[in-house]
C-alpha positions as CSV (number, residue, x, y, z in Angstrom):
1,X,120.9,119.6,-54.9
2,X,118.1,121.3,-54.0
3,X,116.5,125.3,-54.4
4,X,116.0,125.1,-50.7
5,X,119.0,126.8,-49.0
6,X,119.3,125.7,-45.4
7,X,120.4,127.3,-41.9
8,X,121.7,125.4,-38.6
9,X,121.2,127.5,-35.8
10,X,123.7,126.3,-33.2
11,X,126.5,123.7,-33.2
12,X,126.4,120.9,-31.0
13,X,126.4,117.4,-31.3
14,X,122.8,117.1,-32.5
15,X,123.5,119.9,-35.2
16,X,126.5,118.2,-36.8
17,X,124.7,114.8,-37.1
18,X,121.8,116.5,-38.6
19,X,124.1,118.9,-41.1
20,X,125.8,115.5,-41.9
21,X,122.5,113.7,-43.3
22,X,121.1,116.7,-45.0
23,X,124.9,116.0,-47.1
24,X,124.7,112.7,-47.3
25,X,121.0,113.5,-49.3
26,X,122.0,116.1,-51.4
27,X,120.6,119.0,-49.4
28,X,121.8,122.9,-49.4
29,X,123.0,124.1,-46.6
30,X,124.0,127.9,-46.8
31,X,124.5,129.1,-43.5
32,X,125.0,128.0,-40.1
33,X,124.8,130.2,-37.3
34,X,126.4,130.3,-33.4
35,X,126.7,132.5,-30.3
36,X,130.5,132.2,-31.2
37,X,131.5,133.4,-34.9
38,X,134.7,131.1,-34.3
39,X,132.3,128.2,-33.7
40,X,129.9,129.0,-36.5
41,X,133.2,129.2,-38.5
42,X,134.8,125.8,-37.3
43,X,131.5,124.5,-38.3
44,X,131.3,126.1,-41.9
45,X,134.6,124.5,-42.7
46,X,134.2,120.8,-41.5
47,X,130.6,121.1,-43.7
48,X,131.7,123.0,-46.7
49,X,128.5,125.7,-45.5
50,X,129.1,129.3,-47.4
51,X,128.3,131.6,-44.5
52,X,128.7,131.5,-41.0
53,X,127.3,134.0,-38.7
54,X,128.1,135.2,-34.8
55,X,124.6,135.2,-34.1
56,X,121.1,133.8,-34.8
57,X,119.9,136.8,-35.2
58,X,122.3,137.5,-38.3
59,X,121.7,133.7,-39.7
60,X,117.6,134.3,-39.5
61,X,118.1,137.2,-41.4
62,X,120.3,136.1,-44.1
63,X,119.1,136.3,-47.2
64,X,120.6,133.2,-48.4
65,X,118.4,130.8,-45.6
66,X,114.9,129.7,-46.6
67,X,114.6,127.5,-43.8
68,X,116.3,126.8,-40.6
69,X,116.8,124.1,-38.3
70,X,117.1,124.9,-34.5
71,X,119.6,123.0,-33.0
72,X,119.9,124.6,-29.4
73,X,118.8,123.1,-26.0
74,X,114.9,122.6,-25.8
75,X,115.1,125.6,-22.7
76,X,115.0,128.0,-25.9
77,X,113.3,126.1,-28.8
78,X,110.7,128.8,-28.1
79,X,112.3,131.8,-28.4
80,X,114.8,130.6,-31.4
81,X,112.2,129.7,-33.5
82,X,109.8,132.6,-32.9
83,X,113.1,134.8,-33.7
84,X,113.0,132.9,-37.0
85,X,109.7,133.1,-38.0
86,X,109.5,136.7,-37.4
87,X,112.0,137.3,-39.8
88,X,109.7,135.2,-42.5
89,X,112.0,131.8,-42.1
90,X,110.8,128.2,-42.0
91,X,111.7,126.1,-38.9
92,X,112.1,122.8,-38.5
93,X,112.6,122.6,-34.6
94,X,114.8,119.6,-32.7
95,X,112.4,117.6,-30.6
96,X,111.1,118.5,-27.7
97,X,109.3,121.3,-29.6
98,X,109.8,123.3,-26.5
99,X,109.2,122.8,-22.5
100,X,105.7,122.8,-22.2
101,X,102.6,123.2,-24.4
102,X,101.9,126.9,-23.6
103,X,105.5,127.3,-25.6
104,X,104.7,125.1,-28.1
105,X,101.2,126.9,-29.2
106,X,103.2,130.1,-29.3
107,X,105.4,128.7,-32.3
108,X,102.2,126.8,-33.9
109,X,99.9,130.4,-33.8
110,X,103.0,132.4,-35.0
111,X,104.0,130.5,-37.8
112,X,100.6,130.0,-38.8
113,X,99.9,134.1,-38.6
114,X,102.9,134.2,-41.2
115,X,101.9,131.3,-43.3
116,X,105.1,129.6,-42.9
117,X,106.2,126.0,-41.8
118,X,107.1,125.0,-38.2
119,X,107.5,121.4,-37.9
120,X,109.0,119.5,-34.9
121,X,112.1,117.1,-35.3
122,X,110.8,114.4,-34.1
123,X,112.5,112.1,-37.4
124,X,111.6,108.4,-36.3
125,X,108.0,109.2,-38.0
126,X,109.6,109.8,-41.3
127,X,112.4,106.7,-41.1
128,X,111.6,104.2,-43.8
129,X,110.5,101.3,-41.7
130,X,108.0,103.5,-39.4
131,X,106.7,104.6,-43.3
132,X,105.8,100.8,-44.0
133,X,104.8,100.1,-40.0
134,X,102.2,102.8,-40.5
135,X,101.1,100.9,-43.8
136,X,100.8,97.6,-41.8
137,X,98.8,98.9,-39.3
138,X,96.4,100.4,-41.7
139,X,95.5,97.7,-44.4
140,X,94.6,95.7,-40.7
141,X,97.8,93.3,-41.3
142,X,98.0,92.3,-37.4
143,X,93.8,93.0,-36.2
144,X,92.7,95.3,-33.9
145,X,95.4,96.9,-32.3
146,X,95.3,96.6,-28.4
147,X,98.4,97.3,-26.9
148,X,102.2,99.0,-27.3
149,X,105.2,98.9,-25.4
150,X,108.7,101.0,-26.0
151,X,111.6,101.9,-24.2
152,X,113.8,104.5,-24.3
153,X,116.7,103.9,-21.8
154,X,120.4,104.5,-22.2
155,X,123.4,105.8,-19.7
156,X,123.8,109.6,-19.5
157,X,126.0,111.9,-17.8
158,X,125.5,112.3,-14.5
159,X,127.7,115.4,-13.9
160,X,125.1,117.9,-12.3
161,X,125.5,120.6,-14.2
162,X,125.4,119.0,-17.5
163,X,122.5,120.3,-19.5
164,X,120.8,117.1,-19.0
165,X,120.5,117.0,-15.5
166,X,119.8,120.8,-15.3
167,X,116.4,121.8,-14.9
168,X,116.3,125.5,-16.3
169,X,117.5,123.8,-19.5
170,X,114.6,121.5,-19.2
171,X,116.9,118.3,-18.2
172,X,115.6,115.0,-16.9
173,X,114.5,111.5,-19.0
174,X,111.4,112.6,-19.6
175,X,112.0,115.2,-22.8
176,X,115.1,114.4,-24.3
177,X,114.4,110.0,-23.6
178,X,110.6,110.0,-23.3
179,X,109.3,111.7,-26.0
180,X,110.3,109.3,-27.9
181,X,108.0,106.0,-26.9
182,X,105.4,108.4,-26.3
183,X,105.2,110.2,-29.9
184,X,105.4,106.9,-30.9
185,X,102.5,106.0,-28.9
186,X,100.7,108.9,-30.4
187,X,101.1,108.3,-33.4
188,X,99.5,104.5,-33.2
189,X,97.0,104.5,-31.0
190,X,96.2,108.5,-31.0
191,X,95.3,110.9,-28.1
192,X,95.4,109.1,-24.7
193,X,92.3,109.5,-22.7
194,X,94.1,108.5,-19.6
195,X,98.0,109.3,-18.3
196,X,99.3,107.3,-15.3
197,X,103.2,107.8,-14.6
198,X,104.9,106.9,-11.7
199,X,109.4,108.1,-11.7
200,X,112.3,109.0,-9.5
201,X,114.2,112.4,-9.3
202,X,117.6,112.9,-9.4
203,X,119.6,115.2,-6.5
204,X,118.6,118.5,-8.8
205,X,115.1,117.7,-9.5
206,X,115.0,116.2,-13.0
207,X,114.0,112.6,-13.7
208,X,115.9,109.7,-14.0
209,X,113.8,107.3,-14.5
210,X,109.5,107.4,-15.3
211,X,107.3,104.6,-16.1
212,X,104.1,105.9,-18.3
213,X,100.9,103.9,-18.8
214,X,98.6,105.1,-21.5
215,X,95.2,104.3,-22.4
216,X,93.6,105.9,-25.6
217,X,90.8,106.8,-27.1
218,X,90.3,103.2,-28.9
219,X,91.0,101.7,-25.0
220,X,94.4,100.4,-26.6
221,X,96.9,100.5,-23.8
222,X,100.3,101.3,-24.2
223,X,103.2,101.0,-21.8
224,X,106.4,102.9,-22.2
225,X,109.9,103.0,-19.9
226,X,112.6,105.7,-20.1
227,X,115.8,105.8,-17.7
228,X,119.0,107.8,-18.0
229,X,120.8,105.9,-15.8
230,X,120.6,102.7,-17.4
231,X,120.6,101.5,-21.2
232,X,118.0,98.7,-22.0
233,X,117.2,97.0,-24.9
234,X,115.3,99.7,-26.6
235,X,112.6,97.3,-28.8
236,X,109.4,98.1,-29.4
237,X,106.6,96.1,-30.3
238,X,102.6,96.6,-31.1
239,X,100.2,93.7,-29.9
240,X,97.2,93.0,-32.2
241,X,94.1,90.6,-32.1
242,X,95.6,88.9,-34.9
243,X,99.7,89.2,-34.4
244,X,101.9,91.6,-33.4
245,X,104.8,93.3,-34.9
246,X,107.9,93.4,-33.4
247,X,110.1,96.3,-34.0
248,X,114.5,95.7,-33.0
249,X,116.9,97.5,-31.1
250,X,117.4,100.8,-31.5
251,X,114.0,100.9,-32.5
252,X,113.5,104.8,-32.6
253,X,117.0,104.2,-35.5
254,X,116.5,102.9,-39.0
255,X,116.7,99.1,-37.9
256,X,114.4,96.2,-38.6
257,X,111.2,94.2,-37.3
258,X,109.2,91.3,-37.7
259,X,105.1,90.7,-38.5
260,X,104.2,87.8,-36.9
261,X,100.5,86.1,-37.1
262,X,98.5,85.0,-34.2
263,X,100.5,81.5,-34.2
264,X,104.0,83.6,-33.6
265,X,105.0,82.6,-37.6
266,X,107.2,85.3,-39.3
267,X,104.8,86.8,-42.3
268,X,107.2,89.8,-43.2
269,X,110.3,91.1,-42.3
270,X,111.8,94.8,-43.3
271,X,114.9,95.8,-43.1
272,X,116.2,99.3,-43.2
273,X,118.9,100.6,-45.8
274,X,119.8,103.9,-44.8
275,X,122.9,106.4,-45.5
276,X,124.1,107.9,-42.7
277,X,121.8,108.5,-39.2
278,X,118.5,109.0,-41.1
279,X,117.7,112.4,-40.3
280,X,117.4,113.3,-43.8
281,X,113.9,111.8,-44.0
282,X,112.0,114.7,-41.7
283,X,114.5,116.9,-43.6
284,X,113.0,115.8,-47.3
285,X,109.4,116.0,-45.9
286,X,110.1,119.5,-44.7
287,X,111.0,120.2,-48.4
288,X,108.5,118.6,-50.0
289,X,105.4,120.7,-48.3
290,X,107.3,123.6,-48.9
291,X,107.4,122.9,-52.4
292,X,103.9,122.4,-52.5
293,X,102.6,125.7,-50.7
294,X,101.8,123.5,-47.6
295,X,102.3,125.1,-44.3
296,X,101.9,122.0,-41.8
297,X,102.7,117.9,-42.0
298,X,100.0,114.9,-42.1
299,X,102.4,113.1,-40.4
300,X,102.8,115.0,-37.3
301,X,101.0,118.6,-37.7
302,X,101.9,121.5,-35.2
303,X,98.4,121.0,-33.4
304,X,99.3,117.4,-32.7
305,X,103.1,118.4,-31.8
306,X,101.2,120.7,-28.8
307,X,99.3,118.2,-27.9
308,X,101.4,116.0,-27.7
309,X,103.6,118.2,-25.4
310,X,100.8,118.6,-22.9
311,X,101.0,115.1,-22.4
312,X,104.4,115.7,-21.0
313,X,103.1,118.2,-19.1
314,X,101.1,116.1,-17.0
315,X,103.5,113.0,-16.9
316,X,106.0,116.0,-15.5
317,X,103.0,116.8,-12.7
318,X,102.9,113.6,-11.9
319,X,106.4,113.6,-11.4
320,X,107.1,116.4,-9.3
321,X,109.6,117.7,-11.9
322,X,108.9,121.6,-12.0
323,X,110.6,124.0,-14.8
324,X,112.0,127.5,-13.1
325,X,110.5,129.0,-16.0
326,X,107.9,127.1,-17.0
């Protein structure tokens, strides 16, 4: 166990397999909060958790949370976490950060003001094989990186007035699907120079489907697919002057993937071992920079996290997909 107590603001899916990983490692959890105490309750039980509250604003406040993890719709990333930091908490907000970049530099300047650590969710970075991708890619093991490809496509509801397909909850492929290949992309090749994304909307204005070409600031290219309305193979894989690496299906999971030379021959395969989902990983980096007085992460820092959201931004422009309160 750990002396870092933890709070779960909210309850839904994403919440319990996140609460379930955080077990699986070993991790406090102290508190979990809801809108409904009954549901905050329900949740305490399945998880063991001390303390359940009928609010967030009881659960930031607790005096048993060091840190919490917001676990609510992306439509109020913004306002849940500033809630928290105001109350001196740590956040470690579920990707998206929030809807748009103007959001996302509100929770970056306030936690920074407070000297406390927001960090976004987004956990592939910290999954084991992405650790020794990132390793591969730096010791030069396939050249000059030149091109990336990823998709992230799978079948969602199509009822429209799920949350997904709702667009004051900030629904469509693009945020809870795209940010996916497009962190990724990030965090490869860096900043793109260039965005180009062509899509289809849906009867209540949110995407279905975008396709997103990126060229960065090394003039790598990257090329990246999301759908909601159809699952795909979901692989990955970074092209090189010298070989490529191939990542496998679900590559944004712990899975595996393949270095191949310039001749297509295997030179080194990885394969994850992971308990439980993996979510654990951004959980135990969170941890660690707390430990050590840090108030922001090398591997994806709060000014690259808002960045990385105005990308969205204009991919969304260019889709036509407008935010009521954006």
């Amino acid at each position: 166990m750990t002396a870092l107590r933890w709070g779960i603001l909210a309850t839904g899916g994403i919440a319990h397999a996140f609460t379930s990983d955080l077990r699986t490692a070993g991790l406090t959890v102290t508190a979990v909060g809801s809108r409904r105490l009954e549901a905050a309750q329900a949740f305490a039980e399945q998880y063991a958790i001390p303390s359940a509250y009928g609010s967030y604003e009881e659960l930031v406040a607790a005096p048993d949370v060091d840190i919490v993890y917001i676990a609510t719709p992306h439509s109020h990333h913004r306002d849940n976490a500033l809630l928290a930091l105001e109350n001196g908490t740590h956040v470690l907000i579920e990707k998206p950060l929030t809807l748009d970049a103007a959001q996302a530099a509100e929770i970056r300047d306030a936690a920074a003001a407070r000297g406390l650590l927001a960090m976004e969710a987004m956990w592939t970075r910290y999954l084991p094989h992405m650790v020794r991708l990132r390793e591969l890619l730096a010791s030069g093991a396939i050249g000059e990186v030149r091109a990336l490809s990823a998709d992230h496509t799978q079948n969602l509801p199509t009822d429209p007035t799920h949350r997904l397909n709702a667009l004051e909850l900030g629904g469509g492929a693009l945020l809870d699907l795209g940010i996916y290949p497009i962190s990724f992309a990030w965090d490869v090749l860096g900043r793109p120079t260039a965005v180009s994304a062509l899509g289809r909307l849906g009867d209540t204005g949110a995407d279905t489907e975008a396709a997103i070409s990126l060229v960065h600031g090394s003039g790598a290219v990257s090329s990246l697919l999301t759908s909601m309305r159809g699952a795909g193979a979901n692989v990955a894989q970074i092209i090189g002057t010298e070989g490529r690496i191939v990542i496998d299906s679900v590559w944004y999971t712990p899975t595996s993937f393949r270095v191949h030379d310039r001749d297509g021959a295997v030179r080194e395969e990885f394969h994850s071992e992971v308990d439980g989902r993996g979510m654990q990983y951004q959980a135990l980096h969170a941890e660690q920079l707390i430990r050590e007085g840090r108030t922001d992460s090398e591997l994806l820092g709060m000014d690259e996290s808002v960045a990385i959201m105005g990308t969205l931004d204009e991919i969304r422009a260019q889709l036509g997909v407008v935010y009521p309160q954006s």
